[in-house]
PDB file of N, CA, C and O in Angstrom:
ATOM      1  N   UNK A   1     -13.386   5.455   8.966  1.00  0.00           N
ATOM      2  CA  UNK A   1     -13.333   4.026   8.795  1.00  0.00           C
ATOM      3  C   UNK A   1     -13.877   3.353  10.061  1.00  0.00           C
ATOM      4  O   UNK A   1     -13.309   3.555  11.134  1.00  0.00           O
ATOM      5  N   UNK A   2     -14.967   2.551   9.979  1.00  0.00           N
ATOM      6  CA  UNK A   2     -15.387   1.710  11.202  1.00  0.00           C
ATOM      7  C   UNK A   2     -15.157   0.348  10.727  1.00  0.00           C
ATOM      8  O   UNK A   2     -15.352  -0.271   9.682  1.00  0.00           O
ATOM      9  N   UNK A   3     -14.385  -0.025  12.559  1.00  0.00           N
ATOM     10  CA  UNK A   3     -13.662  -1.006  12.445  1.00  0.00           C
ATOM     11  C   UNK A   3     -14.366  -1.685  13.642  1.00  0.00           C
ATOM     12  O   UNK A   3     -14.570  -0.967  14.621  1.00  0.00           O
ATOM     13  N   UNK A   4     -14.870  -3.317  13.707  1.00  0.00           N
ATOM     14  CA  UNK A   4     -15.412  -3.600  14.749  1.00  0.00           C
ATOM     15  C   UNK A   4     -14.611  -4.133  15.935  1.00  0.00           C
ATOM     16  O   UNK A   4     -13.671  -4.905  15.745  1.00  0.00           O
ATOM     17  N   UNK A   5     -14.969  -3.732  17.152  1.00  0.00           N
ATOM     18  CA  UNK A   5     -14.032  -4.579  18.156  1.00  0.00           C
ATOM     19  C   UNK A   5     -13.512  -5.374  18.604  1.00  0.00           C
ATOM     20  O   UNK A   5     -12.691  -5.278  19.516  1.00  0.00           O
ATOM     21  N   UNK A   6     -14.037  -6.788  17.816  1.00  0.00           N
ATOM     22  CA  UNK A   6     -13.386  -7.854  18.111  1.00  0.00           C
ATOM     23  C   UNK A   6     -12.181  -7.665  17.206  1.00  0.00           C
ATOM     24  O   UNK A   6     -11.336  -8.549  17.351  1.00  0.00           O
ATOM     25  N   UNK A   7     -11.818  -6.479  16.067  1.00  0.00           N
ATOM     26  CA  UNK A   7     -10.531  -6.911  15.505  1.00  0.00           C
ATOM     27  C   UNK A   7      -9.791  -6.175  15.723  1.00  0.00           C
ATOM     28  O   UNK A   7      -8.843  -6.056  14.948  1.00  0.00           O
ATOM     29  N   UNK A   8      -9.916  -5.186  17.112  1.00  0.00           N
ATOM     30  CA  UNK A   8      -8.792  -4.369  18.109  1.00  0.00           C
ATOM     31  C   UNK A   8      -8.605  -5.657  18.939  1.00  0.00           C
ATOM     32  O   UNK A   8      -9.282  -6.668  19.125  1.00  0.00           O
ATOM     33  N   UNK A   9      -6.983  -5.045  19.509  1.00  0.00           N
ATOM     34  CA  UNK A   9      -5.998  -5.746  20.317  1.00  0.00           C
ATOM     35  C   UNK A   9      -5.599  -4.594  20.951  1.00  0.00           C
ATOM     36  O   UNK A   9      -5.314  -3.582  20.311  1.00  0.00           O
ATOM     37  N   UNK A  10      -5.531  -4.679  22.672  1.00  0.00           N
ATOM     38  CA  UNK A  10      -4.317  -4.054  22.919  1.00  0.00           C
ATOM     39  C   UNK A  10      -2.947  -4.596  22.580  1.00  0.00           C
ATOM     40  O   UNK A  10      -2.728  -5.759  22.242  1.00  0.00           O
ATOM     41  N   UNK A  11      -1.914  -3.494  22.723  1.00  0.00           N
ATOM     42  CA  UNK A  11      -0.510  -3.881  22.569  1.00  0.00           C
ATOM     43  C   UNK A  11      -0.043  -5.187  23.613  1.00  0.00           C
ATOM     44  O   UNK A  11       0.421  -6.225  23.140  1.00  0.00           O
ATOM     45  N   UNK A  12      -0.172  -5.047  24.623  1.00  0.00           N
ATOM     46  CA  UNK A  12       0.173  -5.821  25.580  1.00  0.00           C
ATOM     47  C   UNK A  12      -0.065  -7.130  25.788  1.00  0.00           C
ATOM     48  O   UNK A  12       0.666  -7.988  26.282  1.00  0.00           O
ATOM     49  N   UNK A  13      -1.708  -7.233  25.149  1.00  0.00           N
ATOM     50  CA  UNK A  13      -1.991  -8.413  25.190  1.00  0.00           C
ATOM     51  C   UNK A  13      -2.148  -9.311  23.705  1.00  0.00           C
ATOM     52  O   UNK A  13      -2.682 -10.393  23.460  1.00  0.00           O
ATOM     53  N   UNK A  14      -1.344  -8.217  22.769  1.00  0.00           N
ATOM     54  CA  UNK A  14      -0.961  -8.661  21.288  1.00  0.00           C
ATOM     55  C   UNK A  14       0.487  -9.642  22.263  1.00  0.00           C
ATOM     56  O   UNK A  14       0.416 -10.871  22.272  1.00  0.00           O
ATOM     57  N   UNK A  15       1.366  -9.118  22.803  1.00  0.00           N
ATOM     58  CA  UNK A  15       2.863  -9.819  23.213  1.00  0.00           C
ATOM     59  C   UNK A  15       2.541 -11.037  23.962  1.00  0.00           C
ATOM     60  O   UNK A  15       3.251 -12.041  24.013  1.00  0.00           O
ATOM     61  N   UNK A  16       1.171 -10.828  24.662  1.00  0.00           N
ATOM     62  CA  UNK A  16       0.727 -12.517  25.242  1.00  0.00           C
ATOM     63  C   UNK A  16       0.134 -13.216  24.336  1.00  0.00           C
ATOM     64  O   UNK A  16      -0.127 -14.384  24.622  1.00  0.00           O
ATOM     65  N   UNK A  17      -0.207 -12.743  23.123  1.00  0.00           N
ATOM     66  CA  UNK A  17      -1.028 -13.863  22.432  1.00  0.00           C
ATOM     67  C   UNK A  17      -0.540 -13.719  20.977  1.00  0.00           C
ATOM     68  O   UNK A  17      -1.537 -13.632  20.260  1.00  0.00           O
ATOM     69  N   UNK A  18       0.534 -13.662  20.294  1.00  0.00           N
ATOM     70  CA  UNK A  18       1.426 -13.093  19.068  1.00  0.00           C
ATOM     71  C   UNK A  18       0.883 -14.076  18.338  1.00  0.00           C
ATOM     72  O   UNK A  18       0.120 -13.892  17.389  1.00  0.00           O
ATOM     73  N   UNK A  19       1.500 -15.841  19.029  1.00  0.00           N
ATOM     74  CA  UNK A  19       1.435 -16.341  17.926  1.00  0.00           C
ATOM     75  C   UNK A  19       0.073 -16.829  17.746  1.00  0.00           C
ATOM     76  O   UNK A  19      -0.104 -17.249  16.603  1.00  0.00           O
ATOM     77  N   UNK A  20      -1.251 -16.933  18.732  1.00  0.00           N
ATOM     78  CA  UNK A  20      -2.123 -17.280  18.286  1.00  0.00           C
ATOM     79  C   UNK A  20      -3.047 -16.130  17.371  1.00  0.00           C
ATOM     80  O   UNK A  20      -3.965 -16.683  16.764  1.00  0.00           O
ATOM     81  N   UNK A  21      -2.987 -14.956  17.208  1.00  0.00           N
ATOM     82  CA  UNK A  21      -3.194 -14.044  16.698  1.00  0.00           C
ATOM     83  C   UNK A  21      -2.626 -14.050  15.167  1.00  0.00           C
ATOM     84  O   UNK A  21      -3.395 -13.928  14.214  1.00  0.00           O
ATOM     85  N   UNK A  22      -1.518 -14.168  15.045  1.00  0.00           N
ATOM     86  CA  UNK A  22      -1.008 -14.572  13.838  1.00  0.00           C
ATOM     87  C   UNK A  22      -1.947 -16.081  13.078  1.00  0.00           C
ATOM     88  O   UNK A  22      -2.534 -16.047  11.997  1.00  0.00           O
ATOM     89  N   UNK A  23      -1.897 -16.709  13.560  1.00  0.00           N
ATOM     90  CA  UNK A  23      -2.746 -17.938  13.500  1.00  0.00           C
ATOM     91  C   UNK A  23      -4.557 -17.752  12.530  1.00  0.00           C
ATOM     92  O   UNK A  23      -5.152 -18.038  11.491  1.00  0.00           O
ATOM     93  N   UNK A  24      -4.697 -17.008  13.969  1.00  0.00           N
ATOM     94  CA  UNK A  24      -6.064 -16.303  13.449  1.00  0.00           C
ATOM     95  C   UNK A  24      -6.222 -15.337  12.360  1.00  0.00           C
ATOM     96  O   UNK A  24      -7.337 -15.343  11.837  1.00  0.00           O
ATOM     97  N   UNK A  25      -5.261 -14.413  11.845  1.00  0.00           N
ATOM     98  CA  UNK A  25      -4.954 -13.969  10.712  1.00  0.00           C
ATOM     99  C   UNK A  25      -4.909 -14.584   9.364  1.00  0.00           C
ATOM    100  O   UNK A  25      -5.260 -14.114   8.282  1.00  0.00           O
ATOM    101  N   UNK A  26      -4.459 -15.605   9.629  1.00  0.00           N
ATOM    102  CA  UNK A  26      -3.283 -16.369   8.801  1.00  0.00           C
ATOM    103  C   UNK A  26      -5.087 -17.416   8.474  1.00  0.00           C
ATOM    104  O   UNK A  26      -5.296 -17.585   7.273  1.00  0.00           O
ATOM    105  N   UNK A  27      -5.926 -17.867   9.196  1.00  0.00           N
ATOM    106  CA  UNK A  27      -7.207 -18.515   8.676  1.00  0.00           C
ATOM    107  C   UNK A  27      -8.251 -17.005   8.103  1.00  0.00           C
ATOM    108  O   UNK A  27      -8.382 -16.581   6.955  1.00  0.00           O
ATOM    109  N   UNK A  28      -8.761 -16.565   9.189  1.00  0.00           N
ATOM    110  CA  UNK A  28      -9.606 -15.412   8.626  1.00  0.00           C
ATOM    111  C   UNK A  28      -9.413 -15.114   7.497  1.00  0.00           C
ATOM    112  O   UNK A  28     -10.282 -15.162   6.627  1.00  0.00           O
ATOM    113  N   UNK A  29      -7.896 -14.651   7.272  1.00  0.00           N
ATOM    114  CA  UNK A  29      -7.587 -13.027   6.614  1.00  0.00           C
ATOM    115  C   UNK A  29      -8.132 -11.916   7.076  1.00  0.00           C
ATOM    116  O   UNK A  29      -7.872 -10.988   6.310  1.00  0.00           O
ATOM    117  N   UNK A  30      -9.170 -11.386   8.549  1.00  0.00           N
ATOM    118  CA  UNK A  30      -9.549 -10.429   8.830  1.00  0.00           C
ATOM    119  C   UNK A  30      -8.201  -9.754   8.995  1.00  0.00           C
ATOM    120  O   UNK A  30      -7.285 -10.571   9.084  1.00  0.00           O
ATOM    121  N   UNK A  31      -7.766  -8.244   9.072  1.00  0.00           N
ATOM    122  CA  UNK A  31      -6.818  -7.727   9.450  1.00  0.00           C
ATOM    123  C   UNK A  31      -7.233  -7.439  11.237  1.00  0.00           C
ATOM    124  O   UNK A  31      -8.419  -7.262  11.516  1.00  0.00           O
ATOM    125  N   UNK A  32      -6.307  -7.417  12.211  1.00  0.00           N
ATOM    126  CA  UNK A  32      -6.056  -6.995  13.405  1.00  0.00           C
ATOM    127  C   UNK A  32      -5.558  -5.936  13.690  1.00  0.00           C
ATOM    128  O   UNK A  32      -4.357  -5.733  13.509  1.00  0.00           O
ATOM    129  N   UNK A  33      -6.614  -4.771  14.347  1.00  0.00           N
ATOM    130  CA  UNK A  33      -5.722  -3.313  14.613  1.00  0.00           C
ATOM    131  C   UNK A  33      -5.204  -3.357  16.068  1.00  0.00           C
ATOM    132  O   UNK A  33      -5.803  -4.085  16.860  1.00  0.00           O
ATOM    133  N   UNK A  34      -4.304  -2.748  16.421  1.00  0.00           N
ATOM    134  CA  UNK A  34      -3.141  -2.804  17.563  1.00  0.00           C
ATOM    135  C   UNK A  34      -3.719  -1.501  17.807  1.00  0.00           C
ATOM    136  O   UNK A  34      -4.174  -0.674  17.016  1.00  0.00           O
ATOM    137  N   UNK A  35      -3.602  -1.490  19.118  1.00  0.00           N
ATOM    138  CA  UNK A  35      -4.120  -0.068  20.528  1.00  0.00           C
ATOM    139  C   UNK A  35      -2.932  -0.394  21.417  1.00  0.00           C
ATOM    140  O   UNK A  35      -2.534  -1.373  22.047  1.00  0.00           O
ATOM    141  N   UNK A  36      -2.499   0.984  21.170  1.00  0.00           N
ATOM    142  CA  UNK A  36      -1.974   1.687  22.125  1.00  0.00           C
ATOM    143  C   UNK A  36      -2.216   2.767  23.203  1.00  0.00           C
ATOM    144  O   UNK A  36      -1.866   3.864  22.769  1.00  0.00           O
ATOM    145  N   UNK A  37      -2.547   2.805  24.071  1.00  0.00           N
ATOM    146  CA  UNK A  37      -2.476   3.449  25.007  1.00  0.00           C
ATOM    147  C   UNK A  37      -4.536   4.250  24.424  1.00  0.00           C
ATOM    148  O   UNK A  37      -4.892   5.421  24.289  1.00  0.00           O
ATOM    149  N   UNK A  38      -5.280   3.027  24.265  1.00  0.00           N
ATOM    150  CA  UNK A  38      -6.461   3.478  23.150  1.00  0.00           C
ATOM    151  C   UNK A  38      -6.329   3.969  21.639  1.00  0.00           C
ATOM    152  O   UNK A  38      -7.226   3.913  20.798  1.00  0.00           O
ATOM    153  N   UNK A  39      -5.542   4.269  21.527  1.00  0.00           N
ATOM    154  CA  UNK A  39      -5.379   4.685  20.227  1.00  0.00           C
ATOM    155  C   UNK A  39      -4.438   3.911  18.995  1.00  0.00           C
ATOM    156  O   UNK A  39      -3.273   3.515  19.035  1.00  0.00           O
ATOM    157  N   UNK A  40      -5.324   3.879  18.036  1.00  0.00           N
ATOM    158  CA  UNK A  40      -4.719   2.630  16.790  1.00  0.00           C
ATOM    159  C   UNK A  40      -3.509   3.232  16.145  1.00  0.00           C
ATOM    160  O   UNK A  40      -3.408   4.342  15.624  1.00  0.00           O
ATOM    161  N   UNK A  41      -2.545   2.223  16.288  1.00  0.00           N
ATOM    162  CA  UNK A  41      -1.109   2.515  16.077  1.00  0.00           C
ATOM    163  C   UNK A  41      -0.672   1.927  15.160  1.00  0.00           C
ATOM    164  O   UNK A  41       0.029   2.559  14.370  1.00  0.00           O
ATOM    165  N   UNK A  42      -0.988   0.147  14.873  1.00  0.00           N
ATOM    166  CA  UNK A  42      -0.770  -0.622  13.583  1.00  0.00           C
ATOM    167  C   UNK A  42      -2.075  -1.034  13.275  1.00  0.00           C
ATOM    168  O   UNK A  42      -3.148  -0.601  13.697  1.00  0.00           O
ATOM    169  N   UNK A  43      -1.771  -2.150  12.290  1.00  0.00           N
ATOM    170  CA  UNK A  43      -2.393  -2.630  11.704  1.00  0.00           C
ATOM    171  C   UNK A  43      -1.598  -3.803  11.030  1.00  0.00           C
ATOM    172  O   UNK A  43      -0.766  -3.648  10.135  1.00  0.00           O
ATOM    173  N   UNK A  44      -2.041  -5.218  11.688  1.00  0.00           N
ATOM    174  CA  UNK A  44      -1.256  -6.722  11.435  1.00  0.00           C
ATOM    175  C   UNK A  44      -2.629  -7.124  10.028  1.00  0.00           C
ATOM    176  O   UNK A  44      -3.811  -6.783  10.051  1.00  0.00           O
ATOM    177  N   UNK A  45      -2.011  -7.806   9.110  1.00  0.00           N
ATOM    178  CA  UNK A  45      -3.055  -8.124   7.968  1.00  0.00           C
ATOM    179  C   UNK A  45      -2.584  -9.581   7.624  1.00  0.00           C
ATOM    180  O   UNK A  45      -1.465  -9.839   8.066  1.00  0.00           O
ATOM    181  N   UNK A  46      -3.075 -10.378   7.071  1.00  0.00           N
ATOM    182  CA  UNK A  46      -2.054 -11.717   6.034  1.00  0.00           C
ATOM    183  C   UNK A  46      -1.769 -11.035   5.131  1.00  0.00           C
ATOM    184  O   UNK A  46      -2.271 -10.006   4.679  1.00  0.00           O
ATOM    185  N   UNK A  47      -0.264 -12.103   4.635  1.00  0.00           N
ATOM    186  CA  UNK A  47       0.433 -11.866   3.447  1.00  0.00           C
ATOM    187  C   UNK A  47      -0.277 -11.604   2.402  1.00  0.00           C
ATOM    188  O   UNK A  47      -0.152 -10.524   1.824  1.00  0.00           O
ATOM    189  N   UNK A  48      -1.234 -12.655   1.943  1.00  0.00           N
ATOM    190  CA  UNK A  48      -1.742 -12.682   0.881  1.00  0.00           C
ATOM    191  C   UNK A  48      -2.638 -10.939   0.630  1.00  0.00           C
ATOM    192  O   UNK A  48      -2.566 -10.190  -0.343  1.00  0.00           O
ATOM    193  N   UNK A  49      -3.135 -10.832   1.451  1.00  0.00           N
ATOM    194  CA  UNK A  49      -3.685  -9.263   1.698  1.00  0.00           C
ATOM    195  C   UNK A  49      -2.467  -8.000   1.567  1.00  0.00           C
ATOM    196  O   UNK A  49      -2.616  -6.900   1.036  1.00  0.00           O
ATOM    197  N   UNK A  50      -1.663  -8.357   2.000  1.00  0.00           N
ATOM    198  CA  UNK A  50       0.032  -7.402   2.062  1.00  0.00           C
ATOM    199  C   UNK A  50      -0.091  -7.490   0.750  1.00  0.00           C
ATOM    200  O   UNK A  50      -0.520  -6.416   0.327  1.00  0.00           O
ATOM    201  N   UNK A  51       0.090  -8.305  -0.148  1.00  0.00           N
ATOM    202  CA  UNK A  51       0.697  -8.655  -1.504  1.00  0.00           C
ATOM    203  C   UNK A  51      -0.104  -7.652  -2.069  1.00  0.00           C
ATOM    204  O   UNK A  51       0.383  -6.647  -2.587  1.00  0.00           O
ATOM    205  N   UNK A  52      -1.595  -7.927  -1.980  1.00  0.00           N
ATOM    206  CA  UNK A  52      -2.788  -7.195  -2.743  1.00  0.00           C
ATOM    207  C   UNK A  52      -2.563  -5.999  -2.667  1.00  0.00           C
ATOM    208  O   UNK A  52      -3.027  -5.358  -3.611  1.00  0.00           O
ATOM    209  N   UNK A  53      -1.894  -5.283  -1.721  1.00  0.00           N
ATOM    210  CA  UNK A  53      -1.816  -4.410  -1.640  1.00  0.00           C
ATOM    211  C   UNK A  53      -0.773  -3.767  -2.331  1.00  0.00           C
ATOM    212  O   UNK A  53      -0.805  -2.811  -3.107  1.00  0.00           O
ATOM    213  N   UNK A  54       0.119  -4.430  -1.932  1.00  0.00           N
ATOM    214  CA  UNK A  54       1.343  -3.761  -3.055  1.00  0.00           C
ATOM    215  C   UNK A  54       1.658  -4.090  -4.463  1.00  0.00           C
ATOM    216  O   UNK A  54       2.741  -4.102  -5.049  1.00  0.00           O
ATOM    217  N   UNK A  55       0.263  -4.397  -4.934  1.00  0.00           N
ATOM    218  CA  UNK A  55       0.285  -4.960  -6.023  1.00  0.00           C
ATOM    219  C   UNK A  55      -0.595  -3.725  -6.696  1.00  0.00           C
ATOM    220  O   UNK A  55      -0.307  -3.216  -7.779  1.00  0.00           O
ATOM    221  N   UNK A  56      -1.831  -3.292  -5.782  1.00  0.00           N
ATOM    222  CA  UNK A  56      -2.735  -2.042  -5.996  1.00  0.00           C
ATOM    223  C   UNK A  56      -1.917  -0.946  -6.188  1.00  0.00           C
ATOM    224  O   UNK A  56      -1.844  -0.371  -7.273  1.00  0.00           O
ATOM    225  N   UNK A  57      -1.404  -0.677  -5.373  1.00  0.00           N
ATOM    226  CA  UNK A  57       0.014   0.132  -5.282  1.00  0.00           C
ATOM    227  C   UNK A  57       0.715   0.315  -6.456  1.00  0.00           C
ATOM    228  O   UNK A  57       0.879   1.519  -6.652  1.00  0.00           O
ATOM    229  N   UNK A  58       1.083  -0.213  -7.117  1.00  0.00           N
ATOM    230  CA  UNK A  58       2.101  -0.966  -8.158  1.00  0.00           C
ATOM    231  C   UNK A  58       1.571   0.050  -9.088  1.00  0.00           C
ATOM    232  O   UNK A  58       2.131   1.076  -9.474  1.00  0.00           O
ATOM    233  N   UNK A  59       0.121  -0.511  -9.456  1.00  0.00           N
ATOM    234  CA  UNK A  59      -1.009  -0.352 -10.353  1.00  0.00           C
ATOM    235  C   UNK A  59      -1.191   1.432 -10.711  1.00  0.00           C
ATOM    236  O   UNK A  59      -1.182   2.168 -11.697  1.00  0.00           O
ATOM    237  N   UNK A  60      -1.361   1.538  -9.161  1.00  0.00           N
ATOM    238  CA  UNK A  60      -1.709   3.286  -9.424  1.00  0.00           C
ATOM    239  C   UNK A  60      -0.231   3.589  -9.729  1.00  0.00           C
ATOM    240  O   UNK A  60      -0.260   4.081 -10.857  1.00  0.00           O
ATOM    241  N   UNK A  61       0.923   3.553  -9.348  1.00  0.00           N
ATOM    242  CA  UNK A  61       2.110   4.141  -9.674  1.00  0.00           C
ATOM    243  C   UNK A  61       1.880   3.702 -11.344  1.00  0.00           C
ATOM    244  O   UNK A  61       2.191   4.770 -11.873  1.00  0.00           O
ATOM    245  N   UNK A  62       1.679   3.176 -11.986  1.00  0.00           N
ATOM    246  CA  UNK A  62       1.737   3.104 -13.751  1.00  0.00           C
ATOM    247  C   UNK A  62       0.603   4.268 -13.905  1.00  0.00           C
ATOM    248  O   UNK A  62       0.883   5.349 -14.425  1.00  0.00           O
ATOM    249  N   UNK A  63      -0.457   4.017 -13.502  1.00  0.00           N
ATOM    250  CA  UNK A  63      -1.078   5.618 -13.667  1.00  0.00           C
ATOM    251  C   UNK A  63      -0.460   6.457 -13.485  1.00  0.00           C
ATOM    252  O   UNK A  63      -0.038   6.931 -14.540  1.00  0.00           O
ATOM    253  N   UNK A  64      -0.103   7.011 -12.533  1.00  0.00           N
ATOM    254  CA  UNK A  64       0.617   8.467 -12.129  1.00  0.00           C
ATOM    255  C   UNK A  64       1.731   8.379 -13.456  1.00  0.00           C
ATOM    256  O   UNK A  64       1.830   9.347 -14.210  1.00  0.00           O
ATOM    257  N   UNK A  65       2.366   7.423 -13.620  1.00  0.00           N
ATOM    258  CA  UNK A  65       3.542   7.624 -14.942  1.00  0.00           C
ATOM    259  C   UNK A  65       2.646   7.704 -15.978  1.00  0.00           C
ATOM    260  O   UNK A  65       2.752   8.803 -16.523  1.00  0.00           O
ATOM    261  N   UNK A  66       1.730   6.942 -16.531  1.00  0.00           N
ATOM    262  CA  UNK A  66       1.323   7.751 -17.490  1.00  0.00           C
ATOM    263  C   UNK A  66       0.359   8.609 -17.212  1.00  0.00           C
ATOM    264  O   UNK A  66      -0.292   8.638 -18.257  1.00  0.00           O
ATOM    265  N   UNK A  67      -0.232   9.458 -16.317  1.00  0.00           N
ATOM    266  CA  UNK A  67      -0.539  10.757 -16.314  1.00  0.00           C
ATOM    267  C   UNK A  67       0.664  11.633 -17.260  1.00  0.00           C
ATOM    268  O   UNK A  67       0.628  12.201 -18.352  1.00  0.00           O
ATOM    269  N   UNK A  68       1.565  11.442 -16.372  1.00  0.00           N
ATOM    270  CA  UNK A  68       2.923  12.426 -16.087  1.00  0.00           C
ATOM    271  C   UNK A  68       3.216  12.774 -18.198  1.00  0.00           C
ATOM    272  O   UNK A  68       3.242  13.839 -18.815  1.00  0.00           O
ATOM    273  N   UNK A  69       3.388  11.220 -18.718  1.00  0.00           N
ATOM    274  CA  UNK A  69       3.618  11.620 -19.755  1.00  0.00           C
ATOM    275  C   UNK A  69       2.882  11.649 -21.072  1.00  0.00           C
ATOM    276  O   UNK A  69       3.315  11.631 -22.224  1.00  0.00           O
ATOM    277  N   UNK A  70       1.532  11.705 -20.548  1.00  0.00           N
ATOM    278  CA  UNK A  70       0.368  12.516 -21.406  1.00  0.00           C
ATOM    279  C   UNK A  70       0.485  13.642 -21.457  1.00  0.00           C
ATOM    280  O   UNK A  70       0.500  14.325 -22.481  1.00  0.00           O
ATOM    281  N   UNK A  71       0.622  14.121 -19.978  1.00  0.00           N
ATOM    282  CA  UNK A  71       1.173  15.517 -20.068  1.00  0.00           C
ATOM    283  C   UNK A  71       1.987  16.302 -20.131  1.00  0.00           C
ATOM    284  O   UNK A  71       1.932  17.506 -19.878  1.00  0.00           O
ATOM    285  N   UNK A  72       3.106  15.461 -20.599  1.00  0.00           N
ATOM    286  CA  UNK A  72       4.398  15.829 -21.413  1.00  0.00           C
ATOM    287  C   UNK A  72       4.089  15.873 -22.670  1.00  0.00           C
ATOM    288  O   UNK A  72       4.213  17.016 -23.112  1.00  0.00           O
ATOM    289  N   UNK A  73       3.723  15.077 -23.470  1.00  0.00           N
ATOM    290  CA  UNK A  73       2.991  14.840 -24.828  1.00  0.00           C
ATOM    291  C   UNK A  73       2.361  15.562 -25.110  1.00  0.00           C
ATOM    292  O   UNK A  73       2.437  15.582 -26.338  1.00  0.00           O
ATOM    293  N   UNK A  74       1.649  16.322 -24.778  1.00  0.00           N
ATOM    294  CA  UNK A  74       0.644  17.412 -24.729  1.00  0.00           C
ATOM    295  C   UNK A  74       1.426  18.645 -25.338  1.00  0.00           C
ATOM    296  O   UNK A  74       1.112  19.152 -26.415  1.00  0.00           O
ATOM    297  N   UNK A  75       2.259  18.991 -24.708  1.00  0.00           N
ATOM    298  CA  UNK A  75       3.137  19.929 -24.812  1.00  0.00           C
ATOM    299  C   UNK A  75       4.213  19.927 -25.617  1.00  0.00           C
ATOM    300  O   UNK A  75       5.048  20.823 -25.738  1.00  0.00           O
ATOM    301  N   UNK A  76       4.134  18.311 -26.469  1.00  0.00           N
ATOM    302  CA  UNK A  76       5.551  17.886 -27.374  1.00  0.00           C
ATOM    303  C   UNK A  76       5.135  18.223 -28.415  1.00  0.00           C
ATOM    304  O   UNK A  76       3.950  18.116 -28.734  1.00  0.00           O
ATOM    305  N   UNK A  77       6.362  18.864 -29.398  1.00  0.00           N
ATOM    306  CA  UNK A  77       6.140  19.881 -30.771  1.00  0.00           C
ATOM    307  C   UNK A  77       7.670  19.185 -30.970  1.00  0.00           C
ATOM    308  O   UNK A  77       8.701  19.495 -30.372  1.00  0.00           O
ATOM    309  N   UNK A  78       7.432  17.846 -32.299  1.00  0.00           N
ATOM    310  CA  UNK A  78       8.156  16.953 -33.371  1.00  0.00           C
ATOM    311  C   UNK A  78       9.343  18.246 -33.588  1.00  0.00           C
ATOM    312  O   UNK A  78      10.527  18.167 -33.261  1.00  0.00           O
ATOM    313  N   UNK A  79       8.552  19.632 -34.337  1.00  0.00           N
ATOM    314  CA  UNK A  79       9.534  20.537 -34.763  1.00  0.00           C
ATOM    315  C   UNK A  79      10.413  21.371 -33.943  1.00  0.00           C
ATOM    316  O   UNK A  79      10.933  22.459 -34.192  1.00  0.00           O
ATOM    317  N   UNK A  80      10.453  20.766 -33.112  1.00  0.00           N
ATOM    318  CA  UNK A  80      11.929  21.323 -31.955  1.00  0.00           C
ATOM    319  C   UNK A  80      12.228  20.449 -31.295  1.00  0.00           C
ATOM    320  O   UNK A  80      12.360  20.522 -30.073  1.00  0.00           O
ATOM    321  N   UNK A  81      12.404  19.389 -32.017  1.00  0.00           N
ATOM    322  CA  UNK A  81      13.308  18.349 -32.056  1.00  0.00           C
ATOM    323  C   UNK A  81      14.663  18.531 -32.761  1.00  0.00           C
ATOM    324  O   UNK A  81      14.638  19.113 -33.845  1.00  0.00           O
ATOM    325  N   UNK A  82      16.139  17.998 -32.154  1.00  0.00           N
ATOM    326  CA  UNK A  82      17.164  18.355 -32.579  1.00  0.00           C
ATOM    327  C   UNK A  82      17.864  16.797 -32.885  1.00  0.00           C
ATOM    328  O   UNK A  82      17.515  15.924 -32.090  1.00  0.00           O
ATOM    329  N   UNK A  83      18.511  16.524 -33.623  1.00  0.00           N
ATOM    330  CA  UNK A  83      18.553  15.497 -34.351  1.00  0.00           C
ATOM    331  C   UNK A  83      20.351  14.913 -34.034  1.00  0.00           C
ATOM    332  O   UNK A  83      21.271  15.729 -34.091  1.00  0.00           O
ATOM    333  N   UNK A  84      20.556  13.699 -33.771  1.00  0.00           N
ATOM    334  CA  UNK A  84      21.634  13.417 -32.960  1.00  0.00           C
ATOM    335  C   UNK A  84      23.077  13.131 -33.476  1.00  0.00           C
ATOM    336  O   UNK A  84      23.969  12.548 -32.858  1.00  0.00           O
ATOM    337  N   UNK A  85      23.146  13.838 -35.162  1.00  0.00           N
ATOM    338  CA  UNK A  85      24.145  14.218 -35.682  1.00  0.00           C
ATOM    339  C   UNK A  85      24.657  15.552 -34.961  1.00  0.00           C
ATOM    340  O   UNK A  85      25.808  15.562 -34.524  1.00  0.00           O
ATOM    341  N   UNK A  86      23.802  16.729 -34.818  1.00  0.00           N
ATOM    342  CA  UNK A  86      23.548  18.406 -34.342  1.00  0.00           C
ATOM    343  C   UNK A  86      24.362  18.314 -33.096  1.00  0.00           C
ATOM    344  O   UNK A  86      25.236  19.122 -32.781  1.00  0.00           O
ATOM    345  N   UNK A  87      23.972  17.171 -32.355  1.00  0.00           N
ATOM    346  CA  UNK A  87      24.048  17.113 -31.317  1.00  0.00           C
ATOM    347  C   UNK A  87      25.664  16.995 -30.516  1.00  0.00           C
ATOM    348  O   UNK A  87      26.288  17.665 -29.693  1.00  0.00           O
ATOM    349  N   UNK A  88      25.949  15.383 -31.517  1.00  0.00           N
ATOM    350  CA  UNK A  88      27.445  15.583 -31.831  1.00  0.00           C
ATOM    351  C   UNK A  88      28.343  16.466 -31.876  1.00  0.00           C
ATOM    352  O   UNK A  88      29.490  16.164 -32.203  1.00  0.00           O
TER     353      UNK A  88
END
């Protein structure tokens, strides 16, 4: 993933400049990656971008469930089915 440098922060000078950084988020929507010690540790985004995301998220989890029970279905045979009088 290439990420350009104006949207690294060090840590340190994320704590001197929080809220104007937030600010700048909050117009852009670019996301801001956080450096630590050189190396990328977070990643600050806007809400509206957060949301998208866990909304994508959301999306593939209904896939994976119905993967799961296609391929249960696959394997389902009506005639070994037991009937909920039997069961009683």
């Amino acid at each position: 993933m290439l990420v350009e440098t104006k949207q690294m922060i060090p840590i340190t000078k994320l704590q001197k400049q929080l809220t104007q950084t937030v600010r700048n988020i909050s117009a852009s929507g670019e996301a801001v990656y956080i450096l630590k010690n050189n190396n990328m540790e977070a990643v600050l985004l806007s809400y509206q971008e957060y949301e998208h995301l866990k909304e994508i998220e959301e999306i593939f989890e209904h896939f994976e469930i119905k993967n799961i029970v296609d391929s249960r279905m696959e394997k389902y045979n009506p005639q070994k089915n037991v009937s909920w009088d039997k069961i009683r």
